[in-house]
C-alpha positions as CSV (number, residue, x, y, z in Angstrom):
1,X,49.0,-89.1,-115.4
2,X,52.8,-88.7,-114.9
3,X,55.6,-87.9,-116.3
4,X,56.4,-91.6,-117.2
5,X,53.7,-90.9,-120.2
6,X,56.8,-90.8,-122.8
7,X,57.1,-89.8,-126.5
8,X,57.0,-93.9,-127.0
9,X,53.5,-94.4,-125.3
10,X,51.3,-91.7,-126.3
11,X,51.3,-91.3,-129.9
12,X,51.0,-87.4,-131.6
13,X,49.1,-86.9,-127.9
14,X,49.3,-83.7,-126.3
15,X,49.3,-84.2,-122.7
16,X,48.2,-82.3,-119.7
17,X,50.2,-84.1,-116.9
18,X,51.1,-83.1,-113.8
19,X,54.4,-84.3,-112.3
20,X,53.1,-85.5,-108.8
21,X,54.9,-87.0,-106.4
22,X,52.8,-89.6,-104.4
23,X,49.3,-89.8,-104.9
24,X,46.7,-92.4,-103.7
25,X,45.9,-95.5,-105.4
26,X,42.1,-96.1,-105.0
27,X,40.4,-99.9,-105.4
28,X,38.3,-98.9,-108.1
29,X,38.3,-96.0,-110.7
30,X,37.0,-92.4,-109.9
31,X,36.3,-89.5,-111.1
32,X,39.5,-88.3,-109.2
33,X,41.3,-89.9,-112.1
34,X,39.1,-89.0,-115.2
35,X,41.3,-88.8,-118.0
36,X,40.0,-86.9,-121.7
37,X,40.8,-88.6,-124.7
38,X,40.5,-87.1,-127.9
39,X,40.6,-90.3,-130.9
40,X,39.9,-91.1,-134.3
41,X,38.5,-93.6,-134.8
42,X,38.3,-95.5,-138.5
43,X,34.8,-95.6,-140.0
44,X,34.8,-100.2,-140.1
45,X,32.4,-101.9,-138.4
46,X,33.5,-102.5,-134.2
47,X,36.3,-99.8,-134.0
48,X,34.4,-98.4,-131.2
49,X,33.6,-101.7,-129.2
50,X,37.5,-103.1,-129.8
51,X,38.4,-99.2,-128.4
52,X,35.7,-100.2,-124.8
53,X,36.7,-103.6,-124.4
54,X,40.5,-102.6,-124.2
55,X,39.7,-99.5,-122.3
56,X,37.4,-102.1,-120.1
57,X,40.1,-104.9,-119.8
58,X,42.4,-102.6,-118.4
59,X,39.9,-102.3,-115.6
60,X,39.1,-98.7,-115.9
61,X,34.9,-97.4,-116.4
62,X,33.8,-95.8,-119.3
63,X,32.3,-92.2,-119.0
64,X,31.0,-90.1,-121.6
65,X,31.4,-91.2,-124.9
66,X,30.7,-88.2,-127.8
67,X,31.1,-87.9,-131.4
68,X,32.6,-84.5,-133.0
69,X,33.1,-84.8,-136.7
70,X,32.4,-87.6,-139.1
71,X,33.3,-88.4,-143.0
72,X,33.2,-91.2,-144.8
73,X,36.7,-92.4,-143.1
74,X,36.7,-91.7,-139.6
75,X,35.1,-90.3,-136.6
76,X,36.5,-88.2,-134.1
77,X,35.5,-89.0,-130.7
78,X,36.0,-87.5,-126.7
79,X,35.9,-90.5,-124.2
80,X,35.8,-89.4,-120.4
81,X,37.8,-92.7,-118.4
82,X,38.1,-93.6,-115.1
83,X,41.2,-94.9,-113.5
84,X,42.2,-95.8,-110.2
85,X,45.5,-94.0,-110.3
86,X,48.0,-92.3,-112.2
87,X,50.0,-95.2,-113.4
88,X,46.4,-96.8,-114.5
89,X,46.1,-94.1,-116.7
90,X,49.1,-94.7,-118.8
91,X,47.8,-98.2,-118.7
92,X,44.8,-97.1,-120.6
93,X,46.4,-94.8,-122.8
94,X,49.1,-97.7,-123.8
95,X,46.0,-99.7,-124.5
96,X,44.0,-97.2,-126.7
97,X,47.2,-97.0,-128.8
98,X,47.5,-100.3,-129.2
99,X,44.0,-100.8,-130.9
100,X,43.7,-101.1,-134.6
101,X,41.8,-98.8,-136.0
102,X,42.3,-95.5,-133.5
103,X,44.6,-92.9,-133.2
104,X,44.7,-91.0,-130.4
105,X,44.9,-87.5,-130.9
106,X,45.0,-85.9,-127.4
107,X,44.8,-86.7,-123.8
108,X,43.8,-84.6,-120.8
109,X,43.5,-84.9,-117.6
110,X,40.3,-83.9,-116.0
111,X,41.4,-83.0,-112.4
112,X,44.0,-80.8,-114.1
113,X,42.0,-79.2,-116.9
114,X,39.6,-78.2,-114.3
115,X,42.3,-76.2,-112.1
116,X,43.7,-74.7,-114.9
117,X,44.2,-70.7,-114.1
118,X,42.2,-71.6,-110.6
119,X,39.3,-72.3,-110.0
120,X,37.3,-69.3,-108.3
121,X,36.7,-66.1,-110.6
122,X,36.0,-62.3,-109.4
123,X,33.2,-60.9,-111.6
124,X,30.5,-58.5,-110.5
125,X,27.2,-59.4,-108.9
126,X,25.3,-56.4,-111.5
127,X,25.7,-55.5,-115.1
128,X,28.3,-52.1,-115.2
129,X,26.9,-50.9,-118.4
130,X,27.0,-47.2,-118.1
131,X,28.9,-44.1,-116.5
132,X,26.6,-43.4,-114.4
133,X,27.4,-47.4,-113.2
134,X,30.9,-46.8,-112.5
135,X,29.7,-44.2,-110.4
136,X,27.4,-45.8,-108.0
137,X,29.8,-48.9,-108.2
138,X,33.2,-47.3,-107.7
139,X,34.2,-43.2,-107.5
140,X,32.3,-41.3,-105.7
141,X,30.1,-44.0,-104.8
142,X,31.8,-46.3,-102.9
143,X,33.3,-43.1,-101.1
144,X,29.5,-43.2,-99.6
145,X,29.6,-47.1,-98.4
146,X,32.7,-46.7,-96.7
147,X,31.8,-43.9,-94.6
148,X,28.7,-45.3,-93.4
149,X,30.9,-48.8,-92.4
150,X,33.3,-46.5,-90.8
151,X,30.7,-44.5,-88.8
152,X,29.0,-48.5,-88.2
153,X,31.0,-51.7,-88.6
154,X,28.8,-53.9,-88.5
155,X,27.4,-53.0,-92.1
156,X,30.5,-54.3,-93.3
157,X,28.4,-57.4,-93.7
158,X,25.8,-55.6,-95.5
159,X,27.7,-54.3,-98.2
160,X,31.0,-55.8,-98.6
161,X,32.1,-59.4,-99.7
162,X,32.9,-60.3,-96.3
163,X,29.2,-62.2,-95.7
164,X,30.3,-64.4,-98.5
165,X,33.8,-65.2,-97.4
166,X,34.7,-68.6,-95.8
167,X,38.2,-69.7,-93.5
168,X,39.9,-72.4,-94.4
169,X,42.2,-73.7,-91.6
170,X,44.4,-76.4,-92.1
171,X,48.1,-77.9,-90.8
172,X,49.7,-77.4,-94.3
173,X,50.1,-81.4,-94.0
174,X,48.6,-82.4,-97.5
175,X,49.7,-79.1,-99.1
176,X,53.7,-78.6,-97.8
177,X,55.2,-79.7,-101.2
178,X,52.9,-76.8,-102.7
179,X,53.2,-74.0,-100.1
180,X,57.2,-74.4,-99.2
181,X,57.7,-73.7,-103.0
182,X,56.8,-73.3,-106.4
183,X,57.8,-77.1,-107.0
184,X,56.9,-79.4,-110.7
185,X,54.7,-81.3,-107.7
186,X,52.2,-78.5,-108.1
187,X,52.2,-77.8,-111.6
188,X,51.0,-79.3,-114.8
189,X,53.1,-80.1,-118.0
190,X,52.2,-80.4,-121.0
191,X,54.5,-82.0,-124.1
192,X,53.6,-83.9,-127.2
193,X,54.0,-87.8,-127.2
194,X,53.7,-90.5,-130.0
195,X,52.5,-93.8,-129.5
């Protein structure tokens, strides 16, 4: 999604867009473009079918469909869809508003919510559940490891991280919007929208 997701075409929505500049339009939808959307839906007969078809006649593919919480007037639903690009997305969500019957209470998307604070995580390969832990683990222990790497190198890939790292070389082509500086082309947004 983009920015051109407005407080006129997404209504009482909170939205996770990024402001990109440029992205690919693909033939068909993927999971590249998986958008979240969080709806109510009223508890009549075909709601949920008039919600697919104009999900479907936008051309975009269905994904997981599950139901959270249900009384005896609606039903609150998260649909995974599929677009093709960003501007298909604000298709879709333009077309879920439109149907009677739903409101659309949030919209995420999935590319975006998944890099949220990054993606890799530091956390310890054993349980540190005592002192005696610490120790082994950190002061004086590691005082022990490092002197035996020092007096042989080559144990560094025993019993450091360094067996487990991995290069990545590139020519900064597909990233020099991100890396020159901390532009809006490389970071979410998020702002509340009505339909």
């Amino acid at each position: 999604m983009t920015s051109t997701i407005t407080s006129a075409t997404v209504g009482a929505a909170s939205t996770s867009t990024p402001t990109s500049a440029a992205a690919p339009t693909l033939a068909s939808p993927s999971a590249a473009y998986t958008l979240t959307l969080r709806v109510e839906l009223a508890f009549d007969p075909g709601t949920l079918g008039r919600l697919t078809t104009a999900i479907g006649t936008t051309g975009a593919n269905l994904g997981r469909i599950d139901a959270h919480h249900r009384n005896g007037l609606a039903v609150t639903r998260t649909i995974d869809v599929l677009c093709r690009d960003e501007a298909h997305g604000t298709e879709v969500v333009e077309a879920v508003c439109a149907v009677r019957g739903v409101t659309l209470l949030d919209v995420a998307d999935k590319t975006f919510a998944l890099h949220e604070g990054g993606k890799i995580r530091v956390t310890p390969s054993f349980a540190l559940e005592t002192r005696d832990d610490l120790s082994i683990a950190y002061t004086p222990g590691v005082a022990r490891v490092s002197a035996a790497i020092a007096t042989d190198p080559e144990r560094v890939w025993d019993y450091t991280i360094k067996r487990n790292a991995v290069a990545v070389l590139t020519d900064d082509s597909s990233a020099s919007a991100c890396s020159t500086s901390r532009s809006t082309a490389c970071s979410p947004s998020s702002r509340r929208a009505t339909c």
